[in-house]
FIMAR-465699 format. One record per residue (C-alpha): residue number from 1; residue in one letter; x, y, z. Coordinates in nm, 4 decimals. Layout:
<atoms>
ATOM; NUM; A; X; Y; Z
...
</atoms>
This chain:
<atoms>
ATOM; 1; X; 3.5223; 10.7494; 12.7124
ATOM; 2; X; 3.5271; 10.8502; 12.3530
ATOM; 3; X; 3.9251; 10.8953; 12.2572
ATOM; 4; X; 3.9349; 11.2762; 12.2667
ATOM; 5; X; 4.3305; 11.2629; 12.2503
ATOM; 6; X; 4.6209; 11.0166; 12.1423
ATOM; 7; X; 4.6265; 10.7502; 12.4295
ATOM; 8; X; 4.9951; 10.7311; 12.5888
ATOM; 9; X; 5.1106; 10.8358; 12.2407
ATOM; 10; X; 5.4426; 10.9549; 12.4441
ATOM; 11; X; 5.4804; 10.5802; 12.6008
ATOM; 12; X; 5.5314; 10.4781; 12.2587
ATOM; 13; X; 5.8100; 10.6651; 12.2335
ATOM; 14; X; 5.9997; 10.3916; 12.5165
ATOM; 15; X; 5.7362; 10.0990; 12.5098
ATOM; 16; X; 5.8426; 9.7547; 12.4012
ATOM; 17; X; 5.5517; 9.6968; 12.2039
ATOM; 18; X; 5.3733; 9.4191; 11.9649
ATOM; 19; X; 5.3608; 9.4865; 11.5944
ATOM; 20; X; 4.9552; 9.3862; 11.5597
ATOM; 21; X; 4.9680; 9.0605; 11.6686
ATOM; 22; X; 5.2289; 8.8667; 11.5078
ATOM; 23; X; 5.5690; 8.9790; 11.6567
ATOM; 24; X; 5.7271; 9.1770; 11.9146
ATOM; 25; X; 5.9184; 9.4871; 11.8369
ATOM; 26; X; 6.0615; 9.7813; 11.9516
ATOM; 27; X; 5.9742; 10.1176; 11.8574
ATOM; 28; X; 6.3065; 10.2404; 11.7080
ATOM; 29; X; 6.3624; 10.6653; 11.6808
ATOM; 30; X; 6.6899; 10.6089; 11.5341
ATOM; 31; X; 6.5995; 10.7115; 11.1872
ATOM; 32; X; 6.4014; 10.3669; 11.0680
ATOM; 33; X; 6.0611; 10.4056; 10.8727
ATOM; 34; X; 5.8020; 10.5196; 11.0218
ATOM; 35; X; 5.5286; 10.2845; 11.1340
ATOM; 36; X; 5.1598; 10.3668; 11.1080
ATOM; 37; X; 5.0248; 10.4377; 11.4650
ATOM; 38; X; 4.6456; 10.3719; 11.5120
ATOM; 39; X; 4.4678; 10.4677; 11.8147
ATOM; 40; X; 4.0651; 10.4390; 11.8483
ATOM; 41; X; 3.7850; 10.3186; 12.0344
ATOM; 42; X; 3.4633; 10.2146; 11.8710
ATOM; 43; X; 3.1167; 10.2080; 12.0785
ATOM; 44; X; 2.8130; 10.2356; 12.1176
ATOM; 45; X; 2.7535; 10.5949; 12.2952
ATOM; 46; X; 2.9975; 10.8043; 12.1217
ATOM; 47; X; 3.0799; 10.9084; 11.7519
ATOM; 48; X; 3.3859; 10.6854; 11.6450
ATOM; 49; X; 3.7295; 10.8711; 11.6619
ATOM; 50; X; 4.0678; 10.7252; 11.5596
ATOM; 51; X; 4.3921; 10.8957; 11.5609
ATOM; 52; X; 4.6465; 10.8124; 11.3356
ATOM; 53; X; 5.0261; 10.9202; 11.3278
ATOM; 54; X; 5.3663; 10.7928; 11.2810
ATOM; 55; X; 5.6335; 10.5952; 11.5142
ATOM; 56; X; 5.8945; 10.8476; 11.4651
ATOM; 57; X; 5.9700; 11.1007; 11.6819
ATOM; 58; X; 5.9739; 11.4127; 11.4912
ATOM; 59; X; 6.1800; 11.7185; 11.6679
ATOM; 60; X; 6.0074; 11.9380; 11.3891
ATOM; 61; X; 5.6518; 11.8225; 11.4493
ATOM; 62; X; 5.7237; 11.8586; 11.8065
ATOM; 63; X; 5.6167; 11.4925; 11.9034
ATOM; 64; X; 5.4389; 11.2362; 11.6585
ATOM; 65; X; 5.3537; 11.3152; 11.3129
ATOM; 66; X; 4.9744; 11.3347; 11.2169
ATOM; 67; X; 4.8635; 11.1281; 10.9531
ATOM; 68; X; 4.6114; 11.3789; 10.7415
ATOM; 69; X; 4.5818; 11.1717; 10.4077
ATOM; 70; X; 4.4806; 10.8301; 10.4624
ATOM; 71; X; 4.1564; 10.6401; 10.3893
ATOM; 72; X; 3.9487; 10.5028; 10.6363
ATOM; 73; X; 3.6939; 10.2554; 10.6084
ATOM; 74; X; 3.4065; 10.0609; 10.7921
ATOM; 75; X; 3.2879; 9.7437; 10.6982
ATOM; 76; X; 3.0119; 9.4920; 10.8263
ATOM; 77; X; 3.1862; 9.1335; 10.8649
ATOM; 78; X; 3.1339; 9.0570; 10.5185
ATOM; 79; X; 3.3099; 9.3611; 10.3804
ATOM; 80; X; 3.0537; 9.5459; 10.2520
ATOM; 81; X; 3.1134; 9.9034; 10.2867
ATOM; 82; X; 2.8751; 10.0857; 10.5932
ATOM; 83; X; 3.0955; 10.4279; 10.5570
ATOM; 84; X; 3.3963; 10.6078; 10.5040
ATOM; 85; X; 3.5725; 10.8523; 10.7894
ATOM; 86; X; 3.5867; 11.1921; 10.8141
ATOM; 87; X; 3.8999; 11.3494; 10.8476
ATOM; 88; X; 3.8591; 11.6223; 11.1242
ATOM; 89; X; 4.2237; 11.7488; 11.1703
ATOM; 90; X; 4.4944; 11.6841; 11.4201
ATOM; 91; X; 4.5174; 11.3001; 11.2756
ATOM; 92; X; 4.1995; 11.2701; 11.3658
ATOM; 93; X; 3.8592; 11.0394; 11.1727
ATOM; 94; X; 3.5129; 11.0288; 11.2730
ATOM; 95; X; 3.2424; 10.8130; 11.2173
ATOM; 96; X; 2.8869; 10.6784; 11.3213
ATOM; 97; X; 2.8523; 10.5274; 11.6358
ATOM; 98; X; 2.8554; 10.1234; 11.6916
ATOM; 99; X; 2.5842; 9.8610; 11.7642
ATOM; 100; X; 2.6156; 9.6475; 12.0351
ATOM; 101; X; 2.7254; 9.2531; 11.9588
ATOM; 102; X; 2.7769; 9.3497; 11.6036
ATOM; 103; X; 3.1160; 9.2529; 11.3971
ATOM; 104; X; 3.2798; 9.5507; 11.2585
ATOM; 105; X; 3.6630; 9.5701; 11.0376
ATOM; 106; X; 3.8717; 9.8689; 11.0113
ATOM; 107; X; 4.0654; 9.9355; 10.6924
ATOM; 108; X; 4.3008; 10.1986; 10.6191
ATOM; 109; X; 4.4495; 10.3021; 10.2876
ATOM; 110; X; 4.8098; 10.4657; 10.3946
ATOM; 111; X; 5.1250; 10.5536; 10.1420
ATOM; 112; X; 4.9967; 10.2306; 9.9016
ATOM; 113; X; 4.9801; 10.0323; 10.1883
ATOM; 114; X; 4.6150; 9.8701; 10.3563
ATOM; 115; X; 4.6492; 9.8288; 10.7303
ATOM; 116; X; 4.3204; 9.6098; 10.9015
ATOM; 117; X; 4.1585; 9.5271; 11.1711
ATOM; 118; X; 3.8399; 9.3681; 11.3199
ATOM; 119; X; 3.6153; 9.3961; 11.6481
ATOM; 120; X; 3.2991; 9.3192; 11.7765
ATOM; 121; X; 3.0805; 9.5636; 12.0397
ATOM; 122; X; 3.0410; 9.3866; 12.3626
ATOM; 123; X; 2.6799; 9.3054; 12.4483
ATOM; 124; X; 2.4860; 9.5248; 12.6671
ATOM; 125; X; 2.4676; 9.5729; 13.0970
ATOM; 126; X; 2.3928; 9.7594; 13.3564
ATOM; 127; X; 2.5088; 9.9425; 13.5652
ATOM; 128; X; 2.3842; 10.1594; 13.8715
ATOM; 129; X; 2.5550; 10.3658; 14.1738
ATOM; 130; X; 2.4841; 10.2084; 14.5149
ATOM; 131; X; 2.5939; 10.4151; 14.7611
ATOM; 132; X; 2.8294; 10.7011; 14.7709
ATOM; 133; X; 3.0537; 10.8630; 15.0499
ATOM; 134; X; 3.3416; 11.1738; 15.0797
ATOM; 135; X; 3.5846; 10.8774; 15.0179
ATOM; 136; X; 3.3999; 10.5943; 14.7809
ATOM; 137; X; 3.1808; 10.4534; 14.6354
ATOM; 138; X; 2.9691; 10.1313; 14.5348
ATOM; 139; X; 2.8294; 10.0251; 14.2045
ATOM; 140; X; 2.6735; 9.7306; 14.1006
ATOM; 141; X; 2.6896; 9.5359; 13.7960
ATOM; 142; X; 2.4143; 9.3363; 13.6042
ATOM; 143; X; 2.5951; 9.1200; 13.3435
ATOM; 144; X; 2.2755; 8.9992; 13.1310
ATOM; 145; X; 2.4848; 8.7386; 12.8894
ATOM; 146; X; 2.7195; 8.4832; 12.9650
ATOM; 147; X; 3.0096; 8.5105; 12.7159
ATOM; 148; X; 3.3149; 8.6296; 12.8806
ATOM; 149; X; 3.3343; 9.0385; 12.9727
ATOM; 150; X; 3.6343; 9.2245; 13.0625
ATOM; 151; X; 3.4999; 9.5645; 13.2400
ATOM; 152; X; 3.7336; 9.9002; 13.2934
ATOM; 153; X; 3.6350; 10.1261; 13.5434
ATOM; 154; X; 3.7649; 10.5410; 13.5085
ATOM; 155; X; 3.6304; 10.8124; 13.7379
ATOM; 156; X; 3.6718; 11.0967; 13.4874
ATOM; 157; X; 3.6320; 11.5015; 13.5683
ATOM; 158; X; 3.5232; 11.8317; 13.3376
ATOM; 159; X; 3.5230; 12.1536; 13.4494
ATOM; 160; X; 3.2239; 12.4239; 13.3256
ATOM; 161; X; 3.1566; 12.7269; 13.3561
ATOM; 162; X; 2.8049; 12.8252; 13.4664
ATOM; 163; X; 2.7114; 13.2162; 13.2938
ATOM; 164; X; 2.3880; 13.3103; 13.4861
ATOM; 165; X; 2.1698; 13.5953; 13.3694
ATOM; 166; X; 1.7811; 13.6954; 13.3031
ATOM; 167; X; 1.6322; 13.8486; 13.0597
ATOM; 168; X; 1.5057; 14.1819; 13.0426
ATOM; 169; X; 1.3342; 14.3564; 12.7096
ATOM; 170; X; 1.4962; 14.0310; 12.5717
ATOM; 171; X; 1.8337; 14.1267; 12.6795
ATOM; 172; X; 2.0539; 13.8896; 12.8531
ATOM; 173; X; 2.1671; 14.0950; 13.2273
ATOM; 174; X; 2.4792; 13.9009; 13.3690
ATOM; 175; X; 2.4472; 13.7759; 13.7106
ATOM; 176; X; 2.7761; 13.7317; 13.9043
ATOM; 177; X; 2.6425; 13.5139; 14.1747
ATOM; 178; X; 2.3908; 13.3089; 14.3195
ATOM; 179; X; 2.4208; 13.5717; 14.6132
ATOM; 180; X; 2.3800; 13.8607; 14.3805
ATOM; 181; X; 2.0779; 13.7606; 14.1911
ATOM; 182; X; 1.9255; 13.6395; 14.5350
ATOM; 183; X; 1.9717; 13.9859; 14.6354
ATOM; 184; X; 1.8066; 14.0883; 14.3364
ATOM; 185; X; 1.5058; 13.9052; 14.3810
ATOM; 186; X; 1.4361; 14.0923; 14.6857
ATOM; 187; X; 1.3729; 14.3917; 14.5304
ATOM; 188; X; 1.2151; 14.2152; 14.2000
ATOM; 189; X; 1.0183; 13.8932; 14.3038
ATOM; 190; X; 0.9325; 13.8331; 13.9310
ATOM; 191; X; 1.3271; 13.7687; 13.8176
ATOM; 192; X; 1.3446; 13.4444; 13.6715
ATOM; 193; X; 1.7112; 13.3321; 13.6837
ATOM; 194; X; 1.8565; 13.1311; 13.3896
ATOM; 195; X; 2.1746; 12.9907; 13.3139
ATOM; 196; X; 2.3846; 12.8695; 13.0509
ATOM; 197; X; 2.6411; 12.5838; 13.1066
ATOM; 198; X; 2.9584; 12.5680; 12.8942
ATOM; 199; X; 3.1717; 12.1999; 12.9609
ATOM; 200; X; 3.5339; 12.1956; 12.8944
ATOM; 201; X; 3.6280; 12.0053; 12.5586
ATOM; 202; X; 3.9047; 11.7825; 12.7978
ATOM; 203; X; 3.8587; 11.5806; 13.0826
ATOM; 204; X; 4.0904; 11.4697; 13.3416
ATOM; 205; X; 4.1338; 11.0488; 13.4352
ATOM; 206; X; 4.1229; 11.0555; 13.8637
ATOM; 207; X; 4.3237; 10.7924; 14.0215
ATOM; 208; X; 4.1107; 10.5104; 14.1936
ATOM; 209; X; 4.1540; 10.2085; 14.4023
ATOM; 210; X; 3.9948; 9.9049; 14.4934
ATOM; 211; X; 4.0780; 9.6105; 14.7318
ATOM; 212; X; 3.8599; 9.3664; 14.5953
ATOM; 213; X; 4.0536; 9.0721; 14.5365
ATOM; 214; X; 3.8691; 8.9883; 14.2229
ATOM; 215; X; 4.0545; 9.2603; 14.0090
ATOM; 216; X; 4.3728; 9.2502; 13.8151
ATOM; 217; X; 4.4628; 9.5649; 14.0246
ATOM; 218; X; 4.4854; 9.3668; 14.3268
ATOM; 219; X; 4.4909; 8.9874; 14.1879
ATOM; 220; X; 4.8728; 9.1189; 14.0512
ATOM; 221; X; 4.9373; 9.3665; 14.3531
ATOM; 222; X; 5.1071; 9.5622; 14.0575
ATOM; 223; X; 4.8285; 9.8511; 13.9670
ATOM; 224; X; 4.6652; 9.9009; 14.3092
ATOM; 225; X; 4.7646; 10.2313; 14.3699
ATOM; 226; X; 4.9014; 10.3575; 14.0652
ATOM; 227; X; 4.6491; 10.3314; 13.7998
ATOM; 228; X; 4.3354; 10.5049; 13.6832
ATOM; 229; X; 4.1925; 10.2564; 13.6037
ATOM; 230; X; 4.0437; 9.9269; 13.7664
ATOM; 231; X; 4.0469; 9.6029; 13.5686
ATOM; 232; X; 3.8041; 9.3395; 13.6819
ATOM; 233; X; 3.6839; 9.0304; 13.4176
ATOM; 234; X; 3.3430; 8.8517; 13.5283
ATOM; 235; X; 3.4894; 8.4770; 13.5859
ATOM; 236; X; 3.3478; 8.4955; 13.9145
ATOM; 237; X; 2.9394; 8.6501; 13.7956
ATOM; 238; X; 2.9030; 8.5383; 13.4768
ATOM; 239; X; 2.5669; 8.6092; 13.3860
ATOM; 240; X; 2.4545; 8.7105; 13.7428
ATOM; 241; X; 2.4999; 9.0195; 13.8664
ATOM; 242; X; 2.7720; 9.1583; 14.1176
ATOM; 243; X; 2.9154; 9.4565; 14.3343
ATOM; 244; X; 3.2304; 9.6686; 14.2941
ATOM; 245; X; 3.3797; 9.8943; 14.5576
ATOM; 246; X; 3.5802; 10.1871; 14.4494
ATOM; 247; X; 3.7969; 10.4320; 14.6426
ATOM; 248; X; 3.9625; 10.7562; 14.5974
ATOM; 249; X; 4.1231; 11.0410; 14.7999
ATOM; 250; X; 3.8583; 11.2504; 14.9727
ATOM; 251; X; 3.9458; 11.5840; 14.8110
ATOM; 252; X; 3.8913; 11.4295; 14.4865
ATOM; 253; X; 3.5255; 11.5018; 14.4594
ATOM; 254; X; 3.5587; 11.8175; 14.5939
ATOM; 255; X; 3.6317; 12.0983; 14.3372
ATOM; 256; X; 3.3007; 12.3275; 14.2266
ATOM; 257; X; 3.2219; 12.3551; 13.8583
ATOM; 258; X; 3.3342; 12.0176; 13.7705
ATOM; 259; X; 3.1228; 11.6894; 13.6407
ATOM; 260; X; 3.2944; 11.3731; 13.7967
ATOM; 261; X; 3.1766; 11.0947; 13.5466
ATOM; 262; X; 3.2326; 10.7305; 13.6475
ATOM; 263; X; 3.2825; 10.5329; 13.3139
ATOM; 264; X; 3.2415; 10.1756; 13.2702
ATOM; 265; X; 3.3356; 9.9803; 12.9789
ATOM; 266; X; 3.2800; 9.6366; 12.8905
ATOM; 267; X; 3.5530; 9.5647; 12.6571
ATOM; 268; X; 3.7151; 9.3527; 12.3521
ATOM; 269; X; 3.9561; 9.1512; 12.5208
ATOM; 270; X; 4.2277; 9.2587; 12.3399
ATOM; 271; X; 4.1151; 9.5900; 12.4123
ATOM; 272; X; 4.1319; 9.5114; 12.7889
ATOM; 273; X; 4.4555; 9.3496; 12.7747
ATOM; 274; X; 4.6241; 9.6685; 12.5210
ATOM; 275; X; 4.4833; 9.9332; 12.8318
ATOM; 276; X; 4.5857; 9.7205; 13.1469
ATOM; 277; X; 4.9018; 9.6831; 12.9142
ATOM; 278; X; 4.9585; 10.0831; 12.9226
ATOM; 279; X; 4.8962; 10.1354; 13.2950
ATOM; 280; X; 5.1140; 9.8484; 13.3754
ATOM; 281; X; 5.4007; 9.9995; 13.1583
ATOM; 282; X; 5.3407; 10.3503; 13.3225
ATOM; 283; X; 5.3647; 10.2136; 13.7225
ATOM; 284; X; 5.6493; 9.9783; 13.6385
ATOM; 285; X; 5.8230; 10.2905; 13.4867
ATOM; 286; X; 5.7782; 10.4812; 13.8087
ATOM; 287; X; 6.0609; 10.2259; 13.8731
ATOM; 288; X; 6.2318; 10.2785; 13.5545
ATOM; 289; X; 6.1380; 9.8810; 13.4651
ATOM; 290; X; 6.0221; 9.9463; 13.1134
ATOM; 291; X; 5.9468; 9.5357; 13.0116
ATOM; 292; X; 5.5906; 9.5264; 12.9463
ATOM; 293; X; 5.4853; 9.4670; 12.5601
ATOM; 294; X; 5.1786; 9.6723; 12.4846
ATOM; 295; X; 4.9690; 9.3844; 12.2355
ATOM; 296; X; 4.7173; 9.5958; 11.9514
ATOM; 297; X; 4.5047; 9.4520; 11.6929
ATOM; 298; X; 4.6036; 9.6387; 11.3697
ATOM; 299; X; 4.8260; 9.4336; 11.1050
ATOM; 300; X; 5.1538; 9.5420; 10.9755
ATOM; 301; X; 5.0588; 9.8551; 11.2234
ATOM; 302; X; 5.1318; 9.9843; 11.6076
ATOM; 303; X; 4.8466; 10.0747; 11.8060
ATOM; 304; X; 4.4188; 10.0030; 11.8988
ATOM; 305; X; 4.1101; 9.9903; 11.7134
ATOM; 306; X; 3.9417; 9.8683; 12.0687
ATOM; 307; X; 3.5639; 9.8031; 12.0759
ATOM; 308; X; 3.2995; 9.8779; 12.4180
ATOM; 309; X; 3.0447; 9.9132; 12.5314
ATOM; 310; X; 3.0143; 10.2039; 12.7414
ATOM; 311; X; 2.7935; 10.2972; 13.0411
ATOM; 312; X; 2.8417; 10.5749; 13.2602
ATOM; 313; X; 2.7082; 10.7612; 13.5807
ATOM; 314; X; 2.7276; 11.1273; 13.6543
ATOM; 315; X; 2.8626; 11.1032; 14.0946
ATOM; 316; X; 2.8563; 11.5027; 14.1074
ATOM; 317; X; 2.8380; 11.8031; 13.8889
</atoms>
């Protein structure tokens, strides 16, 4: 997944969370200064994004502040300069893509301040769909080095619309239907039917579950049933290969014009730990228990600059 959107910005308006790395804090509304927020993944499938706002609460802004005029740079591990982001609007910075096993840093140039960070891309596997039912499915893993990996699973879905038409004198004629232009072919054999899909911008995260013991869903009977997201580290097929099964409510699948997209990320592991963090806060405060402190990797700063490497599978369209 590319970050399209602030991740649980909101939760940071109640998390207990860890200031970079050093020390545990809490993120105060009360009128304090406002910290730098950083959210971002880096990989190597997707242009980088990374969203950057404030840690106040803002009634006028209606939610976090965007950050618009900060400087944000890319370096290879010996600080040399490979590029500096974009800014796109909305808080938002782009960049190039990543390469896997290569060691990136983050800086950003904020209000005289210099906030940093550093990552590497997780070397490359594979992954392929098993077998699929109404109700699950299995995927398989092939984990081709044997430093530790720390994979998150997502089912993701994106509506489209589908606009079908043919041509005529060069002019696009709108076709309603599958049934319509089927009726039209029996009076014109020659129609050729084309179509133009259009996919949504956003994309929804579907819940799925797993009782493979091997997960920290399951291993922690915490996240089982209430995240979307499935946490499993390779301690047990280190640089073998292995098989995952993955469940989810039979009407999940079942929507027309949407592409259900299974994502799998093999991730930083302070990446890992910062998102099994955030769905641990958010089913412990189905409870109201709001004790989990959500660990980033910026100094001086709040937030994620978390590194993948991303494969994914389209189950239906």
């Amino acid at each position: 997944m590319s970050v399209c959107r602030k991740i649980n910005l909101l939760a940071l308006f109640f998390l207990i969370v860890l200031n970079g790395c050093e020390k545990e804090t809490t993120v105060d509304i009360s009128g304090k200064t406002p910290q730098l927020v950083v959210l971002g993944e880096f990989n190597q499938q997707n242009d980088a994004l990374i969203n950057l706002s404030t840690s106040i609460f803002s009634s006028a802004a209606g939610g976090f502040p965007n950050v618009e005029d900060a400087q944000v740079s890319l370096l290879d591990q010996n600080n040399n300069l490979i590029e500096k982001y974009l800014y796109q609007g909305k808080g938002n910075y782009t960049g190039k893509k990543a390469f896997a096993g290569q060691n990136y840093k983050l800086s950003i140039a904020y209000q005289g301040k210099t906030y940093q960070a550093a990552t590497t891309i997780p070397p490359a596997f594979q992954l392929n769909l098993i077998e699929r039912d109404s109700n699950y499915m299995e995927v398989g893993i092939t984990d081709f080095n044997t430093e530790p990996n720390f994979y998150t699973f997502e089912l993701s879905a994106r509506n489209y619309t589908i606009d079908r038409y043919y041509l005529t004198s060069g002019q696009k004629v709108k076709v309603n239907s599958e049934a319509e232009f089927t009726a039209l072919l029996k009076t014109n054999p020659a129609l050729v039917l084309q179509r133009d899909t259009t996919f949504d911008t956003k994309f929804n995260r579907l819940t799925i579950t797993t009782d493979d013991p091997r997960t920290e869903n399951v291993r922690f009977n915490v996240l089982k049933d209430h995240s979307g997201r499935i946490f499993l580290t390779d301690k047990t097929f280190n640089g073998t290969q292995t098989k995952l099964e993955i469940d989810f409510e039979e009407s999940t699948l079942k929507p027309e014009n949407t592409q259900y997209t299974l994502i799998v990320k093999s991730t930083a592991a302070v990446y890992f730990d910062y998102l099994y963090s955030i769905d641990l806060q958010a089913a412990k405060g189905l409870v109201g228990v709001l004790d989990v402190p959500i660990k980033g990797n910026i100094s001086d700063a709040f937030g994620i600059w978390g590194a993948a490497y991303i494969q994914k599978i389209n189950i239906k369209n």
